[in-house]
PQR file of N, CA, C, O and H, with PARSE charges and radii, in Angstrom:
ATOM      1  N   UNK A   1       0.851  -1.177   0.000 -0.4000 1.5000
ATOM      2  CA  UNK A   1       0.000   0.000   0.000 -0.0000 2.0000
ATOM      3  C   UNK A   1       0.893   1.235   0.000  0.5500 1.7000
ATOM      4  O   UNK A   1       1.886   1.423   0.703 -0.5500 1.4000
ATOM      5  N   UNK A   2       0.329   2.091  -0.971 -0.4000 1.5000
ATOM      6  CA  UNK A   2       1.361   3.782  -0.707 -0.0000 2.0000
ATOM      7  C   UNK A   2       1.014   4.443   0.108  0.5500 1.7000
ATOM      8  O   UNK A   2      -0.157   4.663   0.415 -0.5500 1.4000
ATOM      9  H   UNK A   2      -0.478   1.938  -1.542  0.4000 1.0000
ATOM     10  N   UNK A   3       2.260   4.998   0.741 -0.4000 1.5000
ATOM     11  CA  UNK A   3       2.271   5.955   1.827 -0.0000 2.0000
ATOM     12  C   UNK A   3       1.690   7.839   1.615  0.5500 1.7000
ATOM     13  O   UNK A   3       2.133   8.720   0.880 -0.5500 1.4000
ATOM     14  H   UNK A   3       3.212   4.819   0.491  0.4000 1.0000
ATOM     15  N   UNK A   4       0.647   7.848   2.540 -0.4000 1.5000
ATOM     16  CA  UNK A   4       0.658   9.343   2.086 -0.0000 2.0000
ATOM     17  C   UNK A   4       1.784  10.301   1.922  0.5500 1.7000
ATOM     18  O   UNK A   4       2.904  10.186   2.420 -0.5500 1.4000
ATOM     19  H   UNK A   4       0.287   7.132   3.137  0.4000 1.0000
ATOM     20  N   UNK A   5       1.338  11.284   1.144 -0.4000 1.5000
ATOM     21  CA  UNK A   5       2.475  11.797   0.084 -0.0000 2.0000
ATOM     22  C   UNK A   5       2.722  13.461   1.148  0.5500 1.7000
ATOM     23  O   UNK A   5       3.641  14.272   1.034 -0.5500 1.4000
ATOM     24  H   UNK A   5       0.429  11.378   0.740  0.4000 1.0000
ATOM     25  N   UNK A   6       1.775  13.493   1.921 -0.4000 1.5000
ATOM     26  CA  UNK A   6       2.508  15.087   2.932 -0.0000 2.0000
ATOM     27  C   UNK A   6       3.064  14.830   3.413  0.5500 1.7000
ATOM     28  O   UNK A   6       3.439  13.756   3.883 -0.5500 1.4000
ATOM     29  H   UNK A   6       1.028  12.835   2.014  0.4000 1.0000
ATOM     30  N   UNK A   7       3.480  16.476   3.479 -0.4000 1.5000
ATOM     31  CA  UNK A   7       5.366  16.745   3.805 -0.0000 2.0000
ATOM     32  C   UNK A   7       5.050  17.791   4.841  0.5500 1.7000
ATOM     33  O   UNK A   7       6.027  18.363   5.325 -0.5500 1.4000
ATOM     34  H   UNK A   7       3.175  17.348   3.097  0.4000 1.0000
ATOM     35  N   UNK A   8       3.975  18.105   5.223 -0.4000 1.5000
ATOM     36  CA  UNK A   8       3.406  19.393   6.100 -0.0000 2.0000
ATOM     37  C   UNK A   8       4.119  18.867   7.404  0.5500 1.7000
ATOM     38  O   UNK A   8       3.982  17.718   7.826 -0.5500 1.4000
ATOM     39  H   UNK A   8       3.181  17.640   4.830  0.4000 1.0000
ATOM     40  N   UNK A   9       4.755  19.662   7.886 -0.4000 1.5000
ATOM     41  CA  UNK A   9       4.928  19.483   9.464 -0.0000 2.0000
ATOM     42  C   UNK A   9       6.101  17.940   9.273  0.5500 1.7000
ATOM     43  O   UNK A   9       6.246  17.240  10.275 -0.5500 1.4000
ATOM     44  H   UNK A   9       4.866  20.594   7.543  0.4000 1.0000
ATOM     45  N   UNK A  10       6.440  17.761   8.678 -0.4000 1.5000
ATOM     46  CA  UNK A  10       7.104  16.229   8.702 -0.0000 2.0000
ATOM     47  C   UNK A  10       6.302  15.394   7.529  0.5500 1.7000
ATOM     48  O   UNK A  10       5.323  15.829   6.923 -0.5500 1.4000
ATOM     49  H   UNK A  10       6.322  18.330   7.864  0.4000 1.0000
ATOM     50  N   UNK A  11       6.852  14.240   7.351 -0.4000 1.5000
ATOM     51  CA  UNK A  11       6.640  13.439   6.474 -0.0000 2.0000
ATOM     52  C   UNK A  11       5.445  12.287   7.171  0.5500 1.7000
ATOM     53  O   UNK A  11       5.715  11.654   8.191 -0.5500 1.4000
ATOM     54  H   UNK A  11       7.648  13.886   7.843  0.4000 1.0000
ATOM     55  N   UNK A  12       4.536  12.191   6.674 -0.4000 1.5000
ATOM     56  CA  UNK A  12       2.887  11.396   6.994 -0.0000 2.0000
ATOM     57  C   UNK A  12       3.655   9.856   7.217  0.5500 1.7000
ATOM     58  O   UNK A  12       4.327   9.204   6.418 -0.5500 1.4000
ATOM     59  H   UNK A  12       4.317  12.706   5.845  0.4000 1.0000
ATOM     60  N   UNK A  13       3.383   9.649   8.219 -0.4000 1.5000
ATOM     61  CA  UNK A  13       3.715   7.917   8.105 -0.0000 2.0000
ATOM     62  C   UNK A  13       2.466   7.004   7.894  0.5500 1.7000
ATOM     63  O   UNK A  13       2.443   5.786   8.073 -0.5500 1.4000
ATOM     64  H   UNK A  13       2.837  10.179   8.868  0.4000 1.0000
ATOM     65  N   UNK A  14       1.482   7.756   7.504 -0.4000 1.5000
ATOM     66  CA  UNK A  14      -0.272   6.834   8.045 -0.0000 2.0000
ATOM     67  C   UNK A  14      -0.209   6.221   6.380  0.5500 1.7000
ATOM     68  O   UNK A  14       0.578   6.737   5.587 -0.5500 1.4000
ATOM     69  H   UNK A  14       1.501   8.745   7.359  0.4000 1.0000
ATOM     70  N   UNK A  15      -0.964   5.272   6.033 -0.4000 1.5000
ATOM     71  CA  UNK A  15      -1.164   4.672   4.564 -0.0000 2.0000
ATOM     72  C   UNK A  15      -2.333   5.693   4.116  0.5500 1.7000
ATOM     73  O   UNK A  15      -3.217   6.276   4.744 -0.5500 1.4000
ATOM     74  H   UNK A  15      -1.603   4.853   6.678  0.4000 1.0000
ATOM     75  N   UNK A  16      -1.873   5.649   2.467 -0.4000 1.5000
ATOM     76  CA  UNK A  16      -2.345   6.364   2.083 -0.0000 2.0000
ATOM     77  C   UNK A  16      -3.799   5.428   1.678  0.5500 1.7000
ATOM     78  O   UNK A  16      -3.651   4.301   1.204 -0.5500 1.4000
ATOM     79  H   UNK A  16      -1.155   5.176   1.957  0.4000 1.0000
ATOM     80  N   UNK A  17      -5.246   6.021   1.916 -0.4000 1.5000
ATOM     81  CA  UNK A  17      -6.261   5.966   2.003 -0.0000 2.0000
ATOM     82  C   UNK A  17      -7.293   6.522   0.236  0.5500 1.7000
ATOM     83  O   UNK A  17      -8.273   6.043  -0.334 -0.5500 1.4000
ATOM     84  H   UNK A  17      -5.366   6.936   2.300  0.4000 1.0000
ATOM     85  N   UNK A  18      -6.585   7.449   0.012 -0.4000 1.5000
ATOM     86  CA  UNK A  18      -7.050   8.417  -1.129 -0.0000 2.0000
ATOM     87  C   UNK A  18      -5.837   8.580  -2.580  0.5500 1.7000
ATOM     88  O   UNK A  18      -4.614   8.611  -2.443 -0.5500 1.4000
ATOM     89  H   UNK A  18      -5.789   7.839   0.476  0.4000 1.0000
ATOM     90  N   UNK A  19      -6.475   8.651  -3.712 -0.4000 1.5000
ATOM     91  CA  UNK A  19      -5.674   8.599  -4.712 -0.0000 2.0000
ATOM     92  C   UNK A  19      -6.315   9.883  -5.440  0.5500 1.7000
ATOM     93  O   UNK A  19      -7.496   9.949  -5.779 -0.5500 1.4000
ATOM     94  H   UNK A  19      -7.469   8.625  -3.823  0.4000 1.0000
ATOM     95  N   UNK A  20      -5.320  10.928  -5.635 -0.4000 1.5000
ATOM     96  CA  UNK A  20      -5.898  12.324  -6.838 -0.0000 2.0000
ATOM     97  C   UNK A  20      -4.986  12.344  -7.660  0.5500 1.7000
ATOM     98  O   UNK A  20      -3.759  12.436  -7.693 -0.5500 1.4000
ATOM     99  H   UNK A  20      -4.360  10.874  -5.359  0.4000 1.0000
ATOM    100  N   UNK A  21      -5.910  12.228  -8.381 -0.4000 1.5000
ATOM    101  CA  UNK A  21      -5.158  12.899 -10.221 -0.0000 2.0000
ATOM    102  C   UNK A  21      -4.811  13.908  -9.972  0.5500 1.7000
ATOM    103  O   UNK A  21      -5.238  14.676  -9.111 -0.5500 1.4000
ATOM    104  H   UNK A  21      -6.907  12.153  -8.354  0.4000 1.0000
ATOM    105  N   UNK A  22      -3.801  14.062 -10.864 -0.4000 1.5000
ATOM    106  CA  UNK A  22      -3.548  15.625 -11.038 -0.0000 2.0000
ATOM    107  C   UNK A  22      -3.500  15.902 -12.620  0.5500 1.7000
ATOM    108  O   UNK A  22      -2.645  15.393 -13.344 -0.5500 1.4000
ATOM    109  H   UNK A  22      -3.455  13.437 -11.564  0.4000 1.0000
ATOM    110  N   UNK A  23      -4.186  16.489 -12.931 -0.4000 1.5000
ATOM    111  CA  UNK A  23      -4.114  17.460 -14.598 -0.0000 2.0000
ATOM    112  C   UNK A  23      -3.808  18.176 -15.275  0.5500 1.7000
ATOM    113  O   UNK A  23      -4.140  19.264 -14.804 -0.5500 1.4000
ATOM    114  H   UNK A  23      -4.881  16.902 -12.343  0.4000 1.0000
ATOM    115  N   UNK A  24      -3.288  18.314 -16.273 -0.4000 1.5000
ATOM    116  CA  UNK A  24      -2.595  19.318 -17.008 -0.0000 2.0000
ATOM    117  C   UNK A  24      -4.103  20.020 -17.873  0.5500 1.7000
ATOM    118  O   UNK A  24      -4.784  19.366 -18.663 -0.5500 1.4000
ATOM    119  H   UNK A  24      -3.019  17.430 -16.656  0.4000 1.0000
ATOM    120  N   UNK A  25      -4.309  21.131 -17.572 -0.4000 1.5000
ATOM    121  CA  UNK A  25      -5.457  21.423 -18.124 -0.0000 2.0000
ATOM    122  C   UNK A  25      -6.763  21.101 -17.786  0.5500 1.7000
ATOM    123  O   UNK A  25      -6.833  20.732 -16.614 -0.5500 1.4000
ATOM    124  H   UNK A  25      -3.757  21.662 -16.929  0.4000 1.0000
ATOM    125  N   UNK A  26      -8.005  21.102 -18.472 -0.4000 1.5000
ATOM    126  CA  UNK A  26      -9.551  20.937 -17.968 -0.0000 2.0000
ATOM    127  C   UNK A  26      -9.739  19.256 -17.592  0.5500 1.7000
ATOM    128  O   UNK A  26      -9.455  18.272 -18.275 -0.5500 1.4000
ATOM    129  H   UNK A  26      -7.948  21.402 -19.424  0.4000 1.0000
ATOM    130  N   UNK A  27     -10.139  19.324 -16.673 -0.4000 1.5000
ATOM    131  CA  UNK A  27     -10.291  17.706 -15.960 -0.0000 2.0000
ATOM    132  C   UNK A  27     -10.741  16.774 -17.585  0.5500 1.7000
ATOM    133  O   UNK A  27      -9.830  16.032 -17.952 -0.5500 1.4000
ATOM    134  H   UNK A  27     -10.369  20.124 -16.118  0.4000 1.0000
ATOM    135  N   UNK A  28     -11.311  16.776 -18.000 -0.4000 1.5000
ATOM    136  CA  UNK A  28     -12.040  16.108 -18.754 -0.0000 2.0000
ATOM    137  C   UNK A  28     -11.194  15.816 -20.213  0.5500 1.7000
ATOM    138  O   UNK A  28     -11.173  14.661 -20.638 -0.5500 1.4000
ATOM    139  H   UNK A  28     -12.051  17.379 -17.702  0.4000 1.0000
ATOM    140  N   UNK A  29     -10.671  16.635 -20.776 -0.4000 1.5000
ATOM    141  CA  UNK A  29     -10.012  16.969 -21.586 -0.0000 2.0000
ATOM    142  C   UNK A  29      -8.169  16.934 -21.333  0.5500 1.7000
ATOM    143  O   UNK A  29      -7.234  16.957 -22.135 -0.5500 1.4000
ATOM    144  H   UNK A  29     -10.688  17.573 -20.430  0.4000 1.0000
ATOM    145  N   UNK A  30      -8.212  16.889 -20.312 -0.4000 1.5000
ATOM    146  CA  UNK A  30      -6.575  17.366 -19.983 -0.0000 2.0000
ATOM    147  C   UNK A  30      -6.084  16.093 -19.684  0.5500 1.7000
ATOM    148  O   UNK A  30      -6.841  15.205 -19.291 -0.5500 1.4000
ATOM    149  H   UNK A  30      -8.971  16.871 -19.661  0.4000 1.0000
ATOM    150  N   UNK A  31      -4.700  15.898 -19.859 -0.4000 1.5000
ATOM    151  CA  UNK A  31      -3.787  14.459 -19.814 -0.0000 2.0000
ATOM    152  C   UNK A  31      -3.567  14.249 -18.053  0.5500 1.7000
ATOM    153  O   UNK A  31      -3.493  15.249 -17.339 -0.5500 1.4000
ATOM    154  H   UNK A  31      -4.085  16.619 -20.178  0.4000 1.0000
ATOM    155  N   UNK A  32      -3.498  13.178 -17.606 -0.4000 1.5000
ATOM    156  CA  UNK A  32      -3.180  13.247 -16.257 -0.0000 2.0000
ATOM    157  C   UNK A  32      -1.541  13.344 -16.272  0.5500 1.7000
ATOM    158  O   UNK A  32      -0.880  12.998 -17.252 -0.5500 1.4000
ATOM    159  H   UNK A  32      -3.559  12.366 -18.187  0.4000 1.0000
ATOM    160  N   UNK A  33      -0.934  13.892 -14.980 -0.4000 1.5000
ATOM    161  CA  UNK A  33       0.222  14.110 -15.086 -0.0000 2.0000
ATOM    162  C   UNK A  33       1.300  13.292 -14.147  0.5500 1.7000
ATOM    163  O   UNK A  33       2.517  13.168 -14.284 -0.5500 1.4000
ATOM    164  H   UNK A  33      -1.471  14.173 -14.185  0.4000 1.0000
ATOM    165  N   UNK A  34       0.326  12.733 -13.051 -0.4000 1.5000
ATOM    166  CA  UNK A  34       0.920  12.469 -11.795 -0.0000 2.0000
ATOM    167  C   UNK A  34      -0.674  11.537 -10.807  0.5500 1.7000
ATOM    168  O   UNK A  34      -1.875  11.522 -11.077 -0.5500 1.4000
ATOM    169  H   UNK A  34      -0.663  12.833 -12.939  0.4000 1.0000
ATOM    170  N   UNK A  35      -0.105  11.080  -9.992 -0.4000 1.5000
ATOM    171  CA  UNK A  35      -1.099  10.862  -9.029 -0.0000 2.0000
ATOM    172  C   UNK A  35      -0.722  11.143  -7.551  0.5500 1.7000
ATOM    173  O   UNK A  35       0.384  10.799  -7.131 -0.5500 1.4000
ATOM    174  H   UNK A  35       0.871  11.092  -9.772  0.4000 1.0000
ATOM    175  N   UNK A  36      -1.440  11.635  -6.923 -0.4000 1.5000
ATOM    176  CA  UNK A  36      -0.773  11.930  -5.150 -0.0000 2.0000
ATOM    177  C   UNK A  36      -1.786  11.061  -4.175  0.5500 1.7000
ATOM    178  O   UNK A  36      -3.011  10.950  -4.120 -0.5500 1.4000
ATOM    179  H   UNK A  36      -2.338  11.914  -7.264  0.4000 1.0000
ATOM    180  N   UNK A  37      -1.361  10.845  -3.890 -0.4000 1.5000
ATOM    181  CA  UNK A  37      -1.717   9.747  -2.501 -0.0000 2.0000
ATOM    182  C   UNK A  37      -1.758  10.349  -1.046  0.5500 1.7000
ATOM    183  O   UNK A  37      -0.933  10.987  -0.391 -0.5500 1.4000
ATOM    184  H   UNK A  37      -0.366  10.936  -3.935  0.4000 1.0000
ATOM    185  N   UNK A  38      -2.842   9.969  -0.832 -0.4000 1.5000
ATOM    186  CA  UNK A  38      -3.366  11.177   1.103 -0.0000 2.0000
ATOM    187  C   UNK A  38      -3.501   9.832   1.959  0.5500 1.7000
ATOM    188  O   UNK A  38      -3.250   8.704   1.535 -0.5500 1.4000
ATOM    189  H   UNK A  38      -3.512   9.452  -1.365  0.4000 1.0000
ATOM    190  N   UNK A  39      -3.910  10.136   3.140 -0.4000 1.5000
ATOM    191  CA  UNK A  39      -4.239   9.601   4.079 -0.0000 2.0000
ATOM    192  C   UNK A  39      -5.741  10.007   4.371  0.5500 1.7000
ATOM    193  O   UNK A  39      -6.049  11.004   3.717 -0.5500 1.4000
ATOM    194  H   UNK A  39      -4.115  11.052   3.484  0.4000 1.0000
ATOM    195  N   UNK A  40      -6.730   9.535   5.139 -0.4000 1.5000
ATOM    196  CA  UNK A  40      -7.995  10.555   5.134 -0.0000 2.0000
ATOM    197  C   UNK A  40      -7.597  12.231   5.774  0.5500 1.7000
ATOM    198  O   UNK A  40      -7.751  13.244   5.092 -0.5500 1.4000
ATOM    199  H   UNK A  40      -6.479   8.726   5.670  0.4000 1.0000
ATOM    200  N   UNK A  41      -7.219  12.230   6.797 -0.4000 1.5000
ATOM    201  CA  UNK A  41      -6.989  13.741   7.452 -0.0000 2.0000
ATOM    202  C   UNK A  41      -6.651  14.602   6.108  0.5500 1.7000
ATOM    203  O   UNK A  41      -7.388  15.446   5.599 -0.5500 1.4000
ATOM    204  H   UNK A  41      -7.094  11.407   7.351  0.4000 1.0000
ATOM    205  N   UNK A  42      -5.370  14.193   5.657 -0.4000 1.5000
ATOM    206  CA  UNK A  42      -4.857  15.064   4.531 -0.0000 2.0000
ATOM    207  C   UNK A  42      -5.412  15.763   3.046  0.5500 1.7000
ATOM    208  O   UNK A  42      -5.237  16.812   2.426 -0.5500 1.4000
ATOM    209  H   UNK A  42      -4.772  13.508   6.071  0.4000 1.0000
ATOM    210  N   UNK A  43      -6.096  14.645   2.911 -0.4000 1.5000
ATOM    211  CA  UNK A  43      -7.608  14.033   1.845 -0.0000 2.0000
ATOM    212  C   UNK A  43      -8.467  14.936   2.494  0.5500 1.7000
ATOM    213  O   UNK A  43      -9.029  15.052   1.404 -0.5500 1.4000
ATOM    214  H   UNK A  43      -6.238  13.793   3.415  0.4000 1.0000
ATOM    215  N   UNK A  44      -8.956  15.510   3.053 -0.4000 1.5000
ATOM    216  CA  UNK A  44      -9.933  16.036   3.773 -0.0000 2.0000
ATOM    217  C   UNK A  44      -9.433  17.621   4.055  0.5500 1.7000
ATOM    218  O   UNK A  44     -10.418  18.353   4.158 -0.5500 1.4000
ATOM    219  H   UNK A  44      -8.500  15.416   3.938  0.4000 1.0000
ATOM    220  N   UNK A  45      -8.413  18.194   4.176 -0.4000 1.5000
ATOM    221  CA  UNK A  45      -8.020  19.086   4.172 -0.0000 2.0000
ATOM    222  C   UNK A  45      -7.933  19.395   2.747  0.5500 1.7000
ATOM    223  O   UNK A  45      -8.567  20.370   2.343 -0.5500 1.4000
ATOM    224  H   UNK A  45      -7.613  17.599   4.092  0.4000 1.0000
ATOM    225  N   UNK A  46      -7.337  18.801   2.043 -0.4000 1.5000
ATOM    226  CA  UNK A  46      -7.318  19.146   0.426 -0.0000 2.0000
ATOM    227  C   UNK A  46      -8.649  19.812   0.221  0.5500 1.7000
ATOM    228  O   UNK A  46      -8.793  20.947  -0.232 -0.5500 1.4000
ATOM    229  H   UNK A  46      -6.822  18.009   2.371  0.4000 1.0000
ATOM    230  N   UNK A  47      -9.399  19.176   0.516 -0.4000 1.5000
ATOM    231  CA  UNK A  47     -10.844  19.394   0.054 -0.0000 2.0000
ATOM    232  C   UNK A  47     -11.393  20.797   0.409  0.5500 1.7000
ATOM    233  O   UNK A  47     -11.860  21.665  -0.329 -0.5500 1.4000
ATOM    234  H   UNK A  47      -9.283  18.254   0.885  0.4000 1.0000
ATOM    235  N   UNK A  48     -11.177  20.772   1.966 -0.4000 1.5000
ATOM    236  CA  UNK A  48     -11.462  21.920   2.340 -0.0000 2.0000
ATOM    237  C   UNK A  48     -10.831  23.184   1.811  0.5500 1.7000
ATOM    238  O   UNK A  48     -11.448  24.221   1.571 -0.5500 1.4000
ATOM    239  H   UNK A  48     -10.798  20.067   2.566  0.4000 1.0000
ATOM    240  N   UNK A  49      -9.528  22.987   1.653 -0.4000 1.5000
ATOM    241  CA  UNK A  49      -9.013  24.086   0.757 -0.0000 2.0000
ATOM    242  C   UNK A  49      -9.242  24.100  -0.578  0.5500 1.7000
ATOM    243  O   UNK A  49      -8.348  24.708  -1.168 -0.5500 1.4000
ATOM    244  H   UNK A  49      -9.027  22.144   1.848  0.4000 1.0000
ATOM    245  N   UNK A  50      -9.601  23.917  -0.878 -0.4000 1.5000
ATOM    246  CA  UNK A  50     -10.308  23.702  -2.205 -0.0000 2.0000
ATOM    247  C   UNK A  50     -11.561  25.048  -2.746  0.5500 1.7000
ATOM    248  O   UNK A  50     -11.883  25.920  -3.554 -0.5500 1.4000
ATOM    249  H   UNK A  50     -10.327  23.424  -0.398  0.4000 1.0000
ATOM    250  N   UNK A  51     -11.783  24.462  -1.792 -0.4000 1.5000
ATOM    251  CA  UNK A  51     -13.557  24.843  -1.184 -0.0000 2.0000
ATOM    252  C   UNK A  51     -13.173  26.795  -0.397  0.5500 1.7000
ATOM    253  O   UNK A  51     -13.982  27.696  -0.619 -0.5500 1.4000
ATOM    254  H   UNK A  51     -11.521  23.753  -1.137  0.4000 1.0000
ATOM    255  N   UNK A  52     -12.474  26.933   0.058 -0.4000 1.5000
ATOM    256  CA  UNK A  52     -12.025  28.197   0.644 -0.0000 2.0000
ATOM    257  C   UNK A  52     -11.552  28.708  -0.616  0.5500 1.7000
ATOM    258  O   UNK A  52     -12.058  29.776  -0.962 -0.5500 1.4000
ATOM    259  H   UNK A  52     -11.816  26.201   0.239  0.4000 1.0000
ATOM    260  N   UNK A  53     -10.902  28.315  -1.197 -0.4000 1.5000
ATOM    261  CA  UNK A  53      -9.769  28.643  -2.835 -0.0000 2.0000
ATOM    262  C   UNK A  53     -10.901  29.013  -3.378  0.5500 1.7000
ATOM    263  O   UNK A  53     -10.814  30.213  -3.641 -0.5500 1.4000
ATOM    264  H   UNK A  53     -10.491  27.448  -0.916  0.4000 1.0000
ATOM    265  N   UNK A  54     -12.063  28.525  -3.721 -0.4000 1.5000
ATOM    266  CA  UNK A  54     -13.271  28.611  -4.855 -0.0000 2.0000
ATOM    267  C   UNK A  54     -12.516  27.762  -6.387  0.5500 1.7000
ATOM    268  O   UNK A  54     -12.713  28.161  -7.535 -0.5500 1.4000
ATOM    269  H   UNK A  54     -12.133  27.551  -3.508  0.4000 1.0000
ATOM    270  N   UNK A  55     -11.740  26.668  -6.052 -0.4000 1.5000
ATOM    271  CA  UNK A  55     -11.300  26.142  -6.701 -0.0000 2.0000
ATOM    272  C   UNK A  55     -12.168  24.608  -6.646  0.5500 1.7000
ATOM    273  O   UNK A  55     -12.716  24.135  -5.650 -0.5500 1.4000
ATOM    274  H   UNK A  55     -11.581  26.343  -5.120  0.4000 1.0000
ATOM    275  N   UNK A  56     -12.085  23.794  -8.525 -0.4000 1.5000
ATOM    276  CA  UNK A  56     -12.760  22.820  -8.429 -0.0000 2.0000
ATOM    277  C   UNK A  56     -12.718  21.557  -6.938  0.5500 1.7000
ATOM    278  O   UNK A  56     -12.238  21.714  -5.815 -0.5500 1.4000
ATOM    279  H   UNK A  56     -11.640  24.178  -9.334  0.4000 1.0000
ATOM    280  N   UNK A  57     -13.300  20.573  -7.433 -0.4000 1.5000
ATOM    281  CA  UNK A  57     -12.809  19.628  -6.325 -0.0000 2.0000
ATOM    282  C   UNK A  57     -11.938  18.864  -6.705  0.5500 1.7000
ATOM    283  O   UNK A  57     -11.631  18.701  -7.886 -0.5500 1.4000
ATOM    284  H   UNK A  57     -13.690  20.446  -8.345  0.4000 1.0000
ATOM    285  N   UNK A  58     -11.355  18.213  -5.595 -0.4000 1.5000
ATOM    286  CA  UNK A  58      -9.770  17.496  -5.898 -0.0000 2.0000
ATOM    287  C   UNK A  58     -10.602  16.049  -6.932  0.5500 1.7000
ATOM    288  O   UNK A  58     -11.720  15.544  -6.830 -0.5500 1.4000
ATOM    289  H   UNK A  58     -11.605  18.346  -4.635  0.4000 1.0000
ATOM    290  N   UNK A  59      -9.817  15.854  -7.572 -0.4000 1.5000
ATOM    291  CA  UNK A  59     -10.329  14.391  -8.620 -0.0000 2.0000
ATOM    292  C   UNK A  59      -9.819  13.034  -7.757  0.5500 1.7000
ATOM    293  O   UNK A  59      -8.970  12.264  -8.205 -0.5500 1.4000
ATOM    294  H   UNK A  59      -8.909  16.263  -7.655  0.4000 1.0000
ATOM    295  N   UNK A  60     -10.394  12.885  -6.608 -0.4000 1.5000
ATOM    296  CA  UNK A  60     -10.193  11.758  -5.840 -0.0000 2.0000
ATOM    297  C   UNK A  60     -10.821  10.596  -5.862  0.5500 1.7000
ATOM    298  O   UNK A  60     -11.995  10.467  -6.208 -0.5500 1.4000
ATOM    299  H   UNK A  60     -11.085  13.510  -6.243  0.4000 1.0000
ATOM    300  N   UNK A  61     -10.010   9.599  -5.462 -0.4000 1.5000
ATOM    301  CA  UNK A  61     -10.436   8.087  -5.593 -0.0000 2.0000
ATOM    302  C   UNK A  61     -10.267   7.450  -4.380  0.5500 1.7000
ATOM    303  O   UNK A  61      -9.098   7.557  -4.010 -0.5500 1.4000
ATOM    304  H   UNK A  61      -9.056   9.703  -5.181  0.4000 1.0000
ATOM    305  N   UNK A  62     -10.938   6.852  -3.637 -0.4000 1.5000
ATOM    306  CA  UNK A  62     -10.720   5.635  -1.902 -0.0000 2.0000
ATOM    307  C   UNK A  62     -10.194   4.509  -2.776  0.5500 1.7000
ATOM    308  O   UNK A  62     -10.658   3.856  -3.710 -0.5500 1.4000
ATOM    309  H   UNK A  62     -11.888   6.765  -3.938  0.4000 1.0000
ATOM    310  N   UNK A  63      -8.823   4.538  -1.982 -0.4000 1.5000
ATOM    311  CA  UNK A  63      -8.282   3.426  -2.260 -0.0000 2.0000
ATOM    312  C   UNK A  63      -9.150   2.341  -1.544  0.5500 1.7000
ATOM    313  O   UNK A  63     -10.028   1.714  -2.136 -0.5500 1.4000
ATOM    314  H   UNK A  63      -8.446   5.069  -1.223  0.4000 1.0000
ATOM    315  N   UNK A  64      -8.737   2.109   0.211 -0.4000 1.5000
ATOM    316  CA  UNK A  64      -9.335   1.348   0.765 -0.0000 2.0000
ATOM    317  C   UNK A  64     -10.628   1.436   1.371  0.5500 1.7000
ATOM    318  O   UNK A  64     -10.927   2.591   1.674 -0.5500 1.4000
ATOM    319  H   UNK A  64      -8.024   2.618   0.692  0.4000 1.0000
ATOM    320  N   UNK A  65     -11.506   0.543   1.646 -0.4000 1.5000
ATOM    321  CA  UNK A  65     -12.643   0.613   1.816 -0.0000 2.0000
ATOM    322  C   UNK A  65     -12.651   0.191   3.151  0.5500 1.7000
ATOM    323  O   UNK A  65     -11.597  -0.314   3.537 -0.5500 1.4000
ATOM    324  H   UNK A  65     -11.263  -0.395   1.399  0.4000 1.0000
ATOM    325  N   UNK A  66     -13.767   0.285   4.124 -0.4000 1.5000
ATOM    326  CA  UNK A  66     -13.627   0.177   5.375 -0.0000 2.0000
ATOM    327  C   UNK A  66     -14.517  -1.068   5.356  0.5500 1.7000
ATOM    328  O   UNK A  66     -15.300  -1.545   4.535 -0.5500 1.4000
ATOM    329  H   UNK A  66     -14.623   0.695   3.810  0.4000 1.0000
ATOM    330  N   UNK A  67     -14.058  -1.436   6.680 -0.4000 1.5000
ATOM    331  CA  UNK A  67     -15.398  -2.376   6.453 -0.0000 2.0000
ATOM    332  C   UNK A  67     -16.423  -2.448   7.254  0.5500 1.7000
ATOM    333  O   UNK A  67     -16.346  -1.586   8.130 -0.5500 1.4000
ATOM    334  H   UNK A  67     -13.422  -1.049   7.347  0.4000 1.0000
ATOM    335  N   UNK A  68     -17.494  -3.207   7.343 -0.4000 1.5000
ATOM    336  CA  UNK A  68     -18.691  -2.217   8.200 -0.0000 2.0000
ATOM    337  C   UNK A  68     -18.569  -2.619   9.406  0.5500 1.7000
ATOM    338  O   UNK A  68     -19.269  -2.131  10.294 -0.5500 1.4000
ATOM    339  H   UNK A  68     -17.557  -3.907   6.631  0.4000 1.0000
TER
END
């Protein structure tokens, strides 16, 4: 499993939970360039800044699924 990819404050030791594209250009249309890997906390902050930015939403994927 990949390790989340923040560097905030130190390097994340938690598994990474979340997978985002990243794009060169309009989501839909644009080539992917990279992928970054979160943990939920980190994944969840993305978002929120996002959302403060007035910027789209992050193009995220759950890696792992919980179970019930």
């Amino acid at each position: 499993m990949d390790q989340c990819d923040s560097k905030v404050g130190g390097i994340c030791s938690r598994t990474a939970t979340w997978k985002q594209a990243v794009h060169a250009g309009p989501r839909e249309a644009g080539r992917i360039l990279l992928h970054s890997f979160w943990c939920d906390e980190h994944a969840e902050k993305i978002v929120q800044k996002r959302k403060t930015d007035w910027q789209a939403p992050p193009d995220m994927a759950r890696l792992v699924v919980e179970a019930p």
